[in-house]
C-alpha positions in Angstrom: -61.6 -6.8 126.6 -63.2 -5.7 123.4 -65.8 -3.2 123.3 -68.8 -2.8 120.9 -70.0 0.1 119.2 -73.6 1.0 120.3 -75.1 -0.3 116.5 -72.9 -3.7 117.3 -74.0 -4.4 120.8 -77.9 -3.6 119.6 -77.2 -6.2 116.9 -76.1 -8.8 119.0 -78.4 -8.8 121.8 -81.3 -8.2 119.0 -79.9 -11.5 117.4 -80.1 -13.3 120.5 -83.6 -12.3 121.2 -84.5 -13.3 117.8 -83.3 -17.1 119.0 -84.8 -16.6 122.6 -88.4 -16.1 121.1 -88.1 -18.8 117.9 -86.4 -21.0 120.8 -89.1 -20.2 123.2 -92.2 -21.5 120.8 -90.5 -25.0 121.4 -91.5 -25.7 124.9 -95.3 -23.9 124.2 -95.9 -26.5 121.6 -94.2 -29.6 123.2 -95.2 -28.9 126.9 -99.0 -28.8 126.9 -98.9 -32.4 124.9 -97.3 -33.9 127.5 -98.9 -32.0 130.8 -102.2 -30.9 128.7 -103.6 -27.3 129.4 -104.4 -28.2 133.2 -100.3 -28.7 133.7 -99.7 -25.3 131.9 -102.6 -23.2 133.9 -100.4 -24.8 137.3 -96.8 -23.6 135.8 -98.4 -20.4 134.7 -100.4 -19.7 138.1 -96.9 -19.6 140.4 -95.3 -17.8 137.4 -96.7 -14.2 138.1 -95.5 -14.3 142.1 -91.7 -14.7 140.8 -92.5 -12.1 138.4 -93.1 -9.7 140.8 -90.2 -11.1 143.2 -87.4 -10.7 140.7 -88.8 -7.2 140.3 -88.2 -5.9 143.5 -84.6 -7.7 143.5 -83.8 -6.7 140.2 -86.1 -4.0 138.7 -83.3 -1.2 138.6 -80.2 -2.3 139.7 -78.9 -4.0 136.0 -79.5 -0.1 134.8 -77.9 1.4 137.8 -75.3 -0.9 137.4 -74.7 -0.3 133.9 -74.5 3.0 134.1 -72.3 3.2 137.1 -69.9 0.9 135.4 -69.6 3.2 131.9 -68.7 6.3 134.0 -66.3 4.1 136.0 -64.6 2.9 132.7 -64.8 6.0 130.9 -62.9 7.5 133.9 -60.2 4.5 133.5 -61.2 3.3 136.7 -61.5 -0.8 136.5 -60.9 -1.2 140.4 -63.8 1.0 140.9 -66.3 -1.2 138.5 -65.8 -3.6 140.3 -66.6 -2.3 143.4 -69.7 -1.2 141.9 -70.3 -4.8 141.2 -69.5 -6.4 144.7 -71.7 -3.9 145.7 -74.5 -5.0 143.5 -74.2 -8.0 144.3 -74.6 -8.0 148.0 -77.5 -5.7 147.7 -79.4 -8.7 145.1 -77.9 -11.8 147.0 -79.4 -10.0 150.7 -82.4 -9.6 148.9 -82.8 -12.4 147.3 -82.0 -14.9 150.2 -85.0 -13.1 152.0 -87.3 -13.3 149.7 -86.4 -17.0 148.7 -87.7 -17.3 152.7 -90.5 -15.6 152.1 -91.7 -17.6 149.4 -90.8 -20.5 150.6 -92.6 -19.8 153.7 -95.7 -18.6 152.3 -96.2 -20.9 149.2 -98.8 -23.1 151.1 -101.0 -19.6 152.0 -100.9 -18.6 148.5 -101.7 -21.5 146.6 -104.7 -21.8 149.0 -105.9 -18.5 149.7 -105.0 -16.4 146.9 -105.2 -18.7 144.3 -107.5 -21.4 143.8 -106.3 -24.2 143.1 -103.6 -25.8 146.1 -101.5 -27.5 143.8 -100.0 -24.7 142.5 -98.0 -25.5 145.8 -95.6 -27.7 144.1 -95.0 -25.3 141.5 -94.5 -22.7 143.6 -92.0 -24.2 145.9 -90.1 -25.6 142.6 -89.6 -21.7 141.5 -87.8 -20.2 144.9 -84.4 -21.3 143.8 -84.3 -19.0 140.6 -85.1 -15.8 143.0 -81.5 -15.4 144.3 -80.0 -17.1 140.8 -82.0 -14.6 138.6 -81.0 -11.7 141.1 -76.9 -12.5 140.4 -77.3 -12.9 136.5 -79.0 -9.9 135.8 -76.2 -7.8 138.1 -73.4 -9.7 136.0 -75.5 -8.7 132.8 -76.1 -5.4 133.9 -71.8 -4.9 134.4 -71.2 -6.4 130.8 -73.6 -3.8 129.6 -71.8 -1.1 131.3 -68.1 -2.8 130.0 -70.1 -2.4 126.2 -69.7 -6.0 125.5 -73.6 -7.4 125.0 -71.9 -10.8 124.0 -71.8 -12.3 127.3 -75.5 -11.7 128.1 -76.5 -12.7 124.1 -74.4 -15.8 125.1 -75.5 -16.6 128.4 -79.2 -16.2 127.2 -79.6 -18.1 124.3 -77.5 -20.9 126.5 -80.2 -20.6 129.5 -82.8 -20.9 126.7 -81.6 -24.1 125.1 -80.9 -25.9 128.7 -84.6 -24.6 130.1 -86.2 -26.0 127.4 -84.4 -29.3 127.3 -84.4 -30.1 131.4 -88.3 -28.3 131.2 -89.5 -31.2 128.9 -87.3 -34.4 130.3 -88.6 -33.2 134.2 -92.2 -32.8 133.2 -92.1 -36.3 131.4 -90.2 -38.1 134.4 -92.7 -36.7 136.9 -96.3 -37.1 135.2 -96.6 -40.5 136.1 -96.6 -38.7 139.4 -99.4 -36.7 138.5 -99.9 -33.0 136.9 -98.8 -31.2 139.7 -95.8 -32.6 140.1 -95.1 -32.9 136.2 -96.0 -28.5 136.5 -93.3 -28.8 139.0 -91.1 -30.6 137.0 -91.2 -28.3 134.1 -90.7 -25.4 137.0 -87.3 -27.2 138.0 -86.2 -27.5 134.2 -86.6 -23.9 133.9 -84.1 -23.7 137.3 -81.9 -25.4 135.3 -82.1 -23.4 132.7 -81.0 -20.3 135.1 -78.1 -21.9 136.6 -76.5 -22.9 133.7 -76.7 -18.8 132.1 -75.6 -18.1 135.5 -72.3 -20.5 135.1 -71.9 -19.0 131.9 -71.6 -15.7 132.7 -69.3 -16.8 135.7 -67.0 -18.4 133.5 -66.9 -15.3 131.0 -66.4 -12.5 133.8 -63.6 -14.4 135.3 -62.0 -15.0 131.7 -62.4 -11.5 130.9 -60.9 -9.9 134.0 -57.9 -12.3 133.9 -57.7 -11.4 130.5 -57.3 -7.9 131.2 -54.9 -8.3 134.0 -52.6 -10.4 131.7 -53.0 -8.1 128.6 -52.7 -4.5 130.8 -49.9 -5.1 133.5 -49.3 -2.1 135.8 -46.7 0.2 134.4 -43.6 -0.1 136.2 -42.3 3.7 138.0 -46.2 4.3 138.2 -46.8 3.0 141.7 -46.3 6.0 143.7 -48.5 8.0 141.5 -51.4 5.6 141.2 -51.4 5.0 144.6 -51.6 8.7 145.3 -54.2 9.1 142.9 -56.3 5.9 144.3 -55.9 7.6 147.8 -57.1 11.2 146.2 -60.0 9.6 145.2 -60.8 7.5 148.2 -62.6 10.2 150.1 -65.3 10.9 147.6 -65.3 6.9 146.2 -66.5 5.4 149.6 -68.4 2.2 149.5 -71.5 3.7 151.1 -71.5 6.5 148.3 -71.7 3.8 145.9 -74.7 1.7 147.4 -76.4 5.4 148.2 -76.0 5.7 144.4 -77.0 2.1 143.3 -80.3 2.6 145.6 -81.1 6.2 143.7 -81.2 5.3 140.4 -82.9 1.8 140.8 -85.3 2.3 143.2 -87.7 4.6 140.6 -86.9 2.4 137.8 -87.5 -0.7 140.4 -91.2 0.9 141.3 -91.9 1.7 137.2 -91.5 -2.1 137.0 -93.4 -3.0 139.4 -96.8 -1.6 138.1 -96.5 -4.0 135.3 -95.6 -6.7 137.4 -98.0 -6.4 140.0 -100.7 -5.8 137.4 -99.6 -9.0 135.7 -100.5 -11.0 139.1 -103.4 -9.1 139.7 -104.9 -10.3 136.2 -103.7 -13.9 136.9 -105.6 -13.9 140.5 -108.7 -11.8 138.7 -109.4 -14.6 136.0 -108.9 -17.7 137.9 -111.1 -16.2 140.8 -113.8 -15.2 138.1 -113.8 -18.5 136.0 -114.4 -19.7 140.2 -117.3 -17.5 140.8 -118.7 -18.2 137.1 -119.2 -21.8 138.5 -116.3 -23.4 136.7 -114.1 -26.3 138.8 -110.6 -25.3 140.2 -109.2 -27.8 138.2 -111.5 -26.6 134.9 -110.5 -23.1 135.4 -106.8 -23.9 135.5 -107.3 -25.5 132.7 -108.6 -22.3 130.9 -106.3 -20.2 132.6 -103.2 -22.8 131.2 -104.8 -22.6 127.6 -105.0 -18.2 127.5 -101.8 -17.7 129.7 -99.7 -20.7 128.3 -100.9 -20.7 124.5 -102.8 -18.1 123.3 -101.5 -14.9 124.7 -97.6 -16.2 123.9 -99.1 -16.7 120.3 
C-alpha cells in the first residue's frame, strides 16, 4: 500500500475539507426553502444529543488507534494492526449498540422534558442509526491514518458529503407533505444515508488494500520457522488485553477533552430554546429562531 509523506497526507485531507465545507453550504441554502427555519430549528435541536453520543464512542479512539497502528507498522508488524483494529472495533460497535438503546429509548423524555418542543421526537429517533455507523468509520479512518494513507478518509468523506446532501434534500421534500417534523426527519435520515455510504466506502478500500498487500508481499519461503518463533517471542508481551488496556489509556483523556465541547454545545442548544420559552416566545416560534441562528447564521 502506498504511503504519504506527512506534507502529502495534510494536502489531501486539507483538499477534501476544502470540498466538505463549499459542499456543505448546498444543503444550508436549499434545506431551509423547502422545510423553512421551523424544519431546521427541529433538525438542529436532536443534532447536539448525537454530538455528544459519538463523543463518548469515538472521542479518542481514532487517535489511539492511529497511533497504535504507526508503531505497529514501523515495527513491521501488519498482523498486529490489525489486531489493534478488531480491537477498536469491538470497543466502538459495544458502545455504540448501547447507546443506540439508550437513545432510542429515551428520545420521547428528551424531546419533552429537556427540550421544548416534542417533535423533535421524530428527528431524534431518525438520528440513532448513525451512532454505531459513525463509531466504525471513524476507527477505519483512524487505522488509514496510522497506515499514512489520508486518501481513503479524503475519499470516503467527500463521498458521504455528496450522498447526505442529495438523500437530505429528496427525504425532506417526499415527507413535507407529511408535515415539518417529519420533513426534519427526513433530512435526518438523508444524512444516515450519507454515513452508510462513507462507511461502504471505506469497507471496500480496507478490504482492497489488505488483499492488495497480501498479493503484492507473499511470505518468504524458508522464513516460517523463524517468523513463527518471532510471533510466539512476542506473544507474551502482545496480548489482546494489553492492547484494549492501551486503546482505553490514550482515548479516554482525549475522549473527556472532547467532551467539554460537546457537552457545552448541548448545554447552549437547551439554554436558548428554554430562554426564547421563558421570554414568552411559542415552542414552535422559538424553534423557529433557534433553526435560523443554529442552521443559518452561525454556519455562515
Amino acid at each position: 500500500m502506498r504511503k504519504q509523506t506527512f506534507i502529502q497526507g495534510t494536502l489531501i485531507l486539507l483538499f477534501a475539507g476544502i470540498i466538505n465545507r463549499m459542499l456543505g453550504f448546498i444543503p444550508r441554502i436549499a434545506l431551509p426553502r423547502i422545510i423553512g427555519a421551523e424544519g431546521v430549528g427541529l433538525y438542529q435541536l436532536g443534532y447536539p444529543f448525537f454530538i455528544v453520543l459519538v463523543t463518548v464512542i469515538t472521542g479518542g479512539l481514532p487517535l489511539a488507534i492511529a497511533k497504535m497502528v504507526a508503531e505497529a507498522e514501523g515495527e513491521n508488524r501488519p498482523e498486529q494492526s490489525r489486531k489493534i483494529l478488531h480491537t477498536g472495533l469491538a470497543i466502538s460497535l459495544t458502545l455504540g449498540i448501547f447507546f443506540t438503546i439508550v437513545a432510542l429509548l429515551s428520545a420521547s423524555w428528551v424531546s419533552s422534558v429537556i427540550l421544548t418542543d416534542q417533535r423533535v421526537y421524530y428527528t431524534f429517533v431518525s438520528m440513532t442509526p448513525m451512532i454505531a455507523i459513525v463509531a466504525v468509520s471513524s476507527i477505519y479512518r483512524g487505522y488509514f491514518q496510522g497506515r499514512q494513507n489520508m486518501l481513503p478518509s479524503a475519499f470516503s468523506s467527500v463521498l458521504e458529503s455528496v450522498i447526505r446532501i442529495f438523500f437530505m434534500l429528496w427525504f425532506s421534500w417526499l415527507l413535507l407533505p407529511k408535515g415539518i417534523a417529519f420533513a426534519a426527519a427526513g433530512a435526518m435520515l438523508g444524512v444516515t444515508v450519507g454515513e452508510i455510504g462513507g462507511m461502504l466506502a471505506l469497507l471496500l478500500q480496507y478490504y482492497y488494500i489488505v488483499k492488495k498487500d497480501k498479493n503484492e508481499a507473499p511470505p518468504p519461503a524458508g522464513t516460517a520457522v523463524s517468523g513463527s518463533s518471532a510471533e510466539s517471542g512476542d506473544e507474551p508481551q502482545r496480548q489482546p488485553g494489553s492492547v484494549l488496556k492501551r486503546l482505553i489509556g490514550i482515548s479516554v483523556p482525549v475522549t473527556a477533552g472532547r467532551l467539554i465541547g460537546s457537552f457545552s454545545y448541548l448545554l447552549e442548544s437547551i439554554i436558548t430554546v428554554r430562554s426564547l420559552a421563558l421570554a414568552g416566545i411559542a415552542a414552535a416560534a422559538a424553534t423557529a429562531q433557534y433553526g435560523s441562528l443554529q442552521g443559518m447564521v452561525i454556519p455562515l
